[in-house]
C-alpha positions, 0 to 999 in steps of 0.5 A, a space after each residue: 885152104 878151105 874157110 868156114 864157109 866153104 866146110 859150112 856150104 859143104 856140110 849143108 849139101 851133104 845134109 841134104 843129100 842124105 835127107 833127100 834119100 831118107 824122104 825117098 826111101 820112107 815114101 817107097 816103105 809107106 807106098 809098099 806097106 799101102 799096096 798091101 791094104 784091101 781095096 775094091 777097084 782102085 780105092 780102099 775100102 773101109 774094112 775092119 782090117 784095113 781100119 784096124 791098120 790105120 789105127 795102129 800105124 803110127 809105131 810102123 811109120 816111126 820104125 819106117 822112118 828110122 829104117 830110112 836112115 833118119 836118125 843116121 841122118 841126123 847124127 851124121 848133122 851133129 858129126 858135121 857140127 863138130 866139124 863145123 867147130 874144127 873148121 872155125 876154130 882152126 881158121 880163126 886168127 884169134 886162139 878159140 878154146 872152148 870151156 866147160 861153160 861152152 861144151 855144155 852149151 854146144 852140148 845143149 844146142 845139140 839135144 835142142 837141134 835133135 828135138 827139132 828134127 825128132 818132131 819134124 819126123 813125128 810131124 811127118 808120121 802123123 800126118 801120113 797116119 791122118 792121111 791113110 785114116 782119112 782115105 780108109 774111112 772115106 773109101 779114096 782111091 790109094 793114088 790120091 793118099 799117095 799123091 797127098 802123103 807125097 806132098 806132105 813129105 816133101 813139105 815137111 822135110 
């Protein structure tokens, strides 16, 4: 029989599983969309289209992000939670019930723990959005936005 710890260790490596694969495939959707910008050489060029682009990015990478399973992440987490609360409450040696009082409170512990993760992800598209920015304007090679984009995200997640 499995104790808390184990169900707990579990539901990390499983979370991290599918955070790893929602990282990949947000990087392969923000590599794709940058191959599609003007570039002389191997450097992007500060043209009013690719600058147009960069200034309306953010609502592209929101979207990318999500179509990477982000949010299907993260309610996969809180489907884990009440795992978790199965687990504990199944296993303790002491009856566990739950009140109105401590359903609100999980209930609330939940929305804080999808604001959190909601501003990682924003945190990550912003930066992303700074990044092709910052390479559009100063006319970079696309490795290094990508290199840089790359090492944020696996910093930020």
């Amino acid at each position: 029989m499995s104790n808390a710890f184990q169900v707990q260790d579990q539901i990390l490596k499983d979370f991290n599983k599918r955070l790893t694969k929602v990282v990949t495939n947000f990087k392969r959707r923000v590599v794709s969309n940058l191959t599609l910008l003007e570039t002389s050489g191997s450097r992007l060029t500060a043209s009013s289209a690719n600058i147009e682009y960069a200034t309306a990015l953010l609502p592209q990478l929101l979207q990318d992000l999500q179509d990477a399973g982000f949010g299907d992440t993260i309610s996969s987490l809180l489907d884990d939670d009440v795992k978790l609360i199965k687990s504990l409450k199944s296993l303790s040696p002491i009856p566990l019930e739950f009140t109105q009082t401590s359903v609100q409170t999980i209930a609330a512990l939940q929305s804080a723990q999808i604001a959190s993760f909601n501003a990682i992800g924003e945190q990550a598209v912003n930066r992303i959005r700074e990044e092709v920015m910052r390479t559009v304007l100063t006319g970079a090679p696309i490795e290094d936005a990508i290199t840089a984009i790359s090492d944020s995200l696996e910093s930020q997640f």
